[in-house]
N, C-alpha and C positions, 0 to 999 in steps of 0.2 A: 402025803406030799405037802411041802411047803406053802405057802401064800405067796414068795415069791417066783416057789416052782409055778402055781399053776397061775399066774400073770404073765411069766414068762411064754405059756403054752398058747395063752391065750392072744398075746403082740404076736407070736410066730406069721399066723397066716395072714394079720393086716398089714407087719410088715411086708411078708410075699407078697400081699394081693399089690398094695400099695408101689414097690417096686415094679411089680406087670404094668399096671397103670400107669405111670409113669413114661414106661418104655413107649406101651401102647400111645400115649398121649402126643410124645414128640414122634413120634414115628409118623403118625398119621397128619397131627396139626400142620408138622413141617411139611409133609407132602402136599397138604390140603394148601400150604401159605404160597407154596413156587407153583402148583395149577392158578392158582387167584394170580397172580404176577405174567402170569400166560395169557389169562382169559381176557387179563384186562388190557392187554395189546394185542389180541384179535376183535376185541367186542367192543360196542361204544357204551354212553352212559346210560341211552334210552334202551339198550337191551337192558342193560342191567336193572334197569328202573322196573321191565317188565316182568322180570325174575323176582326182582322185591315184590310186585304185588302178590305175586303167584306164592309164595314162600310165607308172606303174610299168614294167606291164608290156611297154607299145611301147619304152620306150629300154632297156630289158633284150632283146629280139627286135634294135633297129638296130644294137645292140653288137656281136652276134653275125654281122650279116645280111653278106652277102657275104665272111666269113670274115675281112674285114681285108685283101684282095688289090685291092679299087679306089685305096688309097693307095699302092699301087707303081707307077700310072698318074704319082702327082707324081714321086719318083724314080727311073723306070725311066730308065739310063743312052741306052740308045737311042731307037728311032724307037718313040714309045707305041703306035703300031696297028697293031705285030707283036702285043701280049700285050692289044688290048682287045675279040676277039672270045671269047677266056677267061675275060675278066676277068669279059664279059658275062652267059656260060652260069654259071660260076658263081653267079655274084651272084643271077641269076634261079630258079635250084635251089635253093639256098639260103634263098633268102625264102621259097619254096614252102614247101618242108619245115617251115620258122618257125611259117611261119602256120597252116597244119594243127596243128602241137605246139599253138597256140595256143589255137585253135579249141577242138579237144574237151580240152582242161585249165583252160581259165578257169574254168570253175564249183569246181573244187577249188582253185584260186588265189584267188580271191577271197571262197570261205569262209573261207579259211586268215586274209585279211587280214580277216576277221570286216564284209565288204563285200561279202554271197553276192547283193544286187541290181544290184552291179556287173558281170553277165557281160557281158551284151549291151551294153553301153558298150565291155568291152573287147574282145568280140569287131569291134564295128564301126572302133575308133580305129587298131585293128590291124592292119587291111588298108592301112594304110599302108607296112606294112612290104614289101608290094608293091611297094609304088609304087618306094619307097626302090631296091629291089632291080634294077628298070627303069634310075632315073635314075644310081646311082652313079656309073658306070665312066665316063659323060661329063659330070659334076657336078667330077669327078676331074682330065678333061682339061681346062677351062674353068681352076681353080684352077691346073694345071700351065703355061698358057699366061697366067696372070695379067691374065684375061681377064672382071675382075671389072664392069668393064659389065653385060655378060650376066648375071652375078651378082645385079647392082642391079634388073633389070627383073624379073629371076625373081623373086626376095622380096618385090618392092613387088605382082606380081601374086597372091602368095601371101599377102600382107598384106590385099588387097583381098578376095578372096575370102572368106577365114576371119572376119574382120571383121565383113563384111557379112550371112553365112549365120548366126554363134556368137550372133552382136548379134539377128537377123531369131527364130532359134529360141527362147532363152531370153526373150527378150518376149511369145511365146507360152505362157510355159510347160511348156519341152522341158526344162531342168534340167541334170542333165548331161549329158544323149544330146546336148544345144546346143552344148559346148564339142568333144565327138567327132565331130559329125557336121561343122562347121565348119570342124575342123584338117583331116580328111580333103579335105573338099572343096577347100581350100588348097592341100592337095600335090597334088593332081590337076591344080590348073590349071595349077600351076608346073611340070609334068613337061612338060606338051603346050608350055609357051612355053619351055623349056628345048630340046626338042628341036627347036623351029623355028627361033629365033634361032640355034641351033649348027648345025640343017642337016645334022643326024648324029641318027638315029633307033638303038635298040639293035637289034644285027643279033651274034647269037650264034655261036661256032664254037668249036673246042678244037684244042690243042695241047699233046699230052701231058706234053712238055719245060715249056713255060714251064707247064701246070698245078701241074706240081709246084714249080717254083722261086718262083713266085707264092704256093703254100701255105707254103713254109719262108718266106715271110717274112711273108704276113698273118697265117698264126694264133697267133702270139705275140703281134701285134697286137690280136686279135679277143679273145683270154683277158686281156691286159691292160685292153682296154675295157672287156670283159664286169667286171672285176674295178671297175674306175672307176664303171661304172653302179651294181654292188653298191654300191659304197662310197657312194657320192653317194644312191642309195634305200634301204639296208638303213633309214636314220630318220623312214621313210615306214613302213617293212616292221613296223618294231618298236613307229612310233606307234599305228596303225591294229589290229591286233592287241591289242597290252596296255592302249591308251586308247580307240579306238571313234575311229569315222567323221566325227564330228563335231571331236571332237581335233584329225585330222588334216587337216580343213578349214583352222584356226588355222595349224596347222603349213606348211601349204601355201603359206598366204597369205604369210606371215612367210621363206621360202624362196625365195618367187618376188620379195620386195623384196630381200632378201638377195643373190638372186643375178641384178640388176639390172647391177651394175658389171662382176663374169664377163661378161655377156651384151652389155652393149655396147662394152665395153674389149676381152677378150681377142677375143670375137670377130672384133673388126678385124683383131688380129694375125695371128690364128691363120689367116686363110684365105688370108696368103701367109709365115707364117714357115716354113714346113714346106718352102717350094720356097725361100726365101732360105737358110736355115740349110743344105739340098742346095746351095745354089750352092757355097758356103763350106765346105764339109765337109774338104777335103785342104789349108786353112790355116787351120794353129792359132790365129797372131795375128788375122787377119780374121773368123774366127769367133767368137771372143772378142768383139772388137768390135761385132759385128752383136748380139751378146747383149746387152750393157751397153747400147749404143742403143736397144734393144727394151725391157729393165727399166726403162730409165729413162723412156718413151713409155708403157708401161702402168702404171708407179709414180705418175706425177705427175695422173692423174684417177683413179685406185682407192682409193687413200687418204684421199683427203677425203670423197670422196662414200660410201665405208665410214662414215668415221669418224661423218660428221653421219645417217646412218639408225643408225646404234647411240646416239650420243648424244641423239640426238631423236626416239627410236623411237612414244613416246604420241602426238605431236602428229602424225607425219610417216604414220604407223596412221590416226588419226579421223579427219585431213583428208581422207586420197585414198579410204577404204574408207567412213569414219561408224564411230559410235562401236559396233557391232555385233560387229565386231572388233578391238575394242581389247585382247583378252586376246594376240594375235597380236605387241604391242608387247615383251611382256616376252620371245619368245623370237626376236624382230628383234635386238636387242642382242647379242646372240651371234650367232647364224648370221654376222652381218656379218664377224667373224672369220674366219670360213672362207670364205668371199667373198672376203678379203686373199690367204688360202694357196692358194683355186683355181686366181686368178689365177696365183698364181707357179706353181705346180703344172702348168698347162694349158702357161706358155713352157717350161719344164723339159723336158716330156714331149716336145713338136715338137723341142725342141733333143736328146734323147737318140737319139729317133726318126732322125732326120735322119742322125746317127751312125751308123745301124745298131746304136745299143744297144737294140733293142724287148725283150731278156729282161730287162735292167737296170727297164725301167719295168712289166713283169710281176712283178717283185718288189717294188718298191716299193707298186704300187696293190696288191698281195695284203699286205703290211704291214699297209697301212692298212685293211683292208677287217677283215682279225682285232683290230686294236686298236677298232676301230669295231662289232665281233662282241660283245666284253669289256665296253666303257664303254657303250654306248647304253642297252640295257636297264638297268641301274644308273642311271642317271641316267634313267629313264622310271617307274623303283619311286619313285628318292627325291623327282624333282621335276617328275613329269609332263609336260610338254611341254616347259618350261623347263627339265627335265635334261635333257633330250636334247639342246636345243642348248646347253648348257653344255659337254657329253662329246663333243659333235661339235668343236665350239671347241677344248678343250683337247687333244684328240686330235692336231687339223689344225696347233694351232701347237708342242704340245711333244715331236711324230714324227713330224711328216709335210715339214714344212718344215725342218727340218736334215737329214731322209734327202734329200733331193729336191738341194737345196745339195751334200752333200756327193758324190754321184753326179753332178751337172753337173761340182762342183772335179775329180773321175780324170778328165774329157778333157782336161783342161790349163787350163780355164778358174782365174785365179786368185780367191781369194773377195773380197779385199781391192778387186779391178778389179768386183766385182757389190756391195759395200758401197759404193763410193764413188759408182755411177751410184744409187742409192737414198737418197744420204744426206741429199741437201735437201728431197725428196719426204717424209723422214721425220721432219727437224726441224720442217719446217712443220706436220704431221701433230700432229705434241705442241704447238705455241703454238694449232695452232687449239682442238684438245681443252680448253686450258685458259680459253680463251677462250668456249666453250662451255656450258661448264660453271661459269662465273660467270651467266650469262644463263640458267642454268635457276634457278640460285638465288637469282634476283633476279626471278623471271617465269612465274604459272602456267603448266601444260601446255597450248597451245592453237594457233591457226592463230599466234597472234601471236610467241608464240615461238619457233614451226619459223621466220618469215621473219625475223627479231631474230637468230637465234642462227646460222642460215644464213649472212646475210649478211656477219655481224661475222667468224663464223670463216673465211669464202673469203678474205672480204678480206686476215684474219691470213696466211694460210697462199699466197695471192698474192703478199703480199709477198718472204716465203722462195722460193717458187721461180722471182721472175724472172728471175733472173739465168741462168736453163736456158733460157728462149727460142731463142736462137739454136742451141744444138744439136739443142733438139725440132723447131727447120725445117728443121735438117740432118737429122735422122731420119727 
């Protein structure tokens, strides 16, 4: 067989997976963006705020949970189900111990975020971390066999669930216990069709050899999470605390539009770059490659749709929420900046990862976590809510993103080869901007100029990157 036959064999199933994910990604985001648009005209901000503490604390627990050893399930060089009766015991000991810590500490966690009626929200949201600790290790296998089908059915039945329970509860009345008792019920259902459609139920055992070689590589993993969750909540930690519950309601909202494009963009990528970047790992030049096709695939829809929620934060605020949170608008405009660097940030991390560099990305995300220790508070004294995503903004784009660049360039990646796959995505990015911003000045803030200003700037900015078509279907 050929070099380019057995290249070709080997794109087949990333492209497959790649397109399930996809599907899977709008299918679910989209459903998850019109329940948010629901929730937030039955709920006010201090529910929300209370949900934020509680949620805090679950992606701080899934950071940790399994230690980081279900993701050697995607690279483990051999046959995975030598190391996934380990992977299991642990993952499920681990969640345990989580969630006990959790249990009898929330009530001093949630004083601390000056949100002492958020225990029992966080106690109940948290038992997910359960669930979590169950599903891993063959959530793991499914993404390693690119087996993103399976993928698709899970989240859209977790979609359906949480949906229908968050939507059914807060109508009544339930507040925030509505949005906890919902996501839970979601990951429940997804667990049980996760484990039928795979036909693989978790079945635990140990192997002292691979327990240890599993922990030398997920807990560098699991501290670099842990350190990403920090980072990504400590301006939750710092709003709720120094501004109050309701603050952080605002703040919430304006975070969860913000990280709209993270959410449907990188997530696509990310649930097969991690096993493309392993395929590619011992060729410099094709790994290279497979990067700059990846930036340039998450560069050409993160950009614009950043750019027009920071540009049209008022209107693009009152339309989907009403006008109740409109204060939410002024700290959209920023956050949306760090929506740009997650992005890049989240392909960086899978690429260093892939490597074998996981200490490399334990240092950067603890970087950023102390310059985000420094700047937040400072920016929460001088400008409330909108200093925070001010110091989170400037933080993301003037240390987080040239650390991130400059530790991809030591594996031999050249910078000049990840400038040039960005470069149209980014001139378009500035004609639409300006093109936007004639249409605010010529058009009060309302529905009429989110769709006027929208449309004039895709169009702009369509124009600059057609000429990429044909390698985004090559990608």
């Amino acid at each position: 067989m050929t070099t380019t036959g057995r290249h070709r064999r080997a794109e087949s199933p990333i492209r497959r997976a790649l397109s399930f994910s996809a599907l899977n990604t709008v299918l679910s985001k989209v459903g998850t963006f019109a329940t948010g648009i629901v929730l937030a005209r039955l709920l006010s901000p201090a529910d929300f705020g209370v949900y934020a503490v509680a949620f805090v604390a679950l992606i701080a627990l899934l950071s940790l949970n399994e230690l980081g050893v279900s993701l050697a399930v995607v690279r483990w060089p051999g046959d995975p189900a030598r190391i996934l009766p380990t992977v299991t015991t642990i993952s499920m000991i681990s969640s345990g111990l989580l969630y006990a810590a959790c249990y009898f500490g929330a009530p001093a966690f949630t004083k601390a975020l000056g949100a002492a009626d958020a225990t029992g929200v966080v106690r109940l949201l948290c038992v997910a971390v359960l669930v979590d600790g169950l599903t891993a290790p063959i959530a793991q296998l499914v993404n390693r066999e690119f087996r993103q089908g399976i993928r698709l059915l899970v989240d859209l039945a977790n979609l359906l669930v949480t949906t229908g329970v968050t939507v059914s509860l807060a109508a009544t009345g339930h507040g925030a216990w509505s949005l906890a008792g919902g996501q839970l019920a979601g990951n429940v259902t997804a667990s049980i069709v996760l484990f039928t459609l795979v036909r693989r139920w978790p079945r635990p055992g140990f192997d002292p050899a691979c327990a240890r070689e599993l922990l030398r590589f997920g807990l560098p993993l699991a501290g670099s999470s842990l350190l990403l969750v920090a980072m990504l909540n400590i301006d939750y930690v710092i709003t709720g605390r120094m501004l109050g519950a309701v603050a952080l309601g605002f703040y919430l909202q304006a975070f969860n539009l913000a990280s709209w494009p993270v959410n449907m963009f990188s997530l696509v990528v990310r649930r097969v770059s991690l096993a493309a970047f392993a395929r590619v790992q011992e060729d410099e030049a094709e790994r290279e490659s497979v990067l700059a096709r990846m930036a340039t695939l998450l560069a050409v829809p993160t950009l614009p749709v950043c750019a027009l929620l920071g540009l049209l934060a008022l209107p693009v605020v009152t339309t989907l929420y009403g006008t109740k949170w409109s204060e939410s608008a002024s700290v959209l405009q920023f956050l949306v900046i760090l929506g740009v660097v997650r992005v890049a940030g989240e392909l960086g991390y899978d690429f260093l990862v892939a490597l074998g560099r996981s200490r490399t990305t334990l240092w950067l995300q603890g970087g950023w976590l102390v310059s985000l220790g420094i700047a937040l508070p400072v920016g929460a004294l001088l400008g409330g809510i909108q200093g925070v995503a001010i110091a989170h903004a400037a933080v993301a784009v003037l240390l987080v993103l040239p650390a991130f660049v400059f530790a991809v360039c030591r594996t031999g990646v050249r910078a000049r080869v990840l400038a040039a796959a960005v470069k149209l995505p980014v001139l378009g990015c500035l004609l639409m901007a300006a093109v936007v911003f004639g249409v605010r000045m010529l058009t009060p803030a309302g529905f009429g100029q989110l769709v006027l200003g929208g449309t004039l700037g895709l169009a702009t900015y369509a124009v600059v990157v057609w000429p990429l078509r044909h390698s985004l279907k090559r990608s």
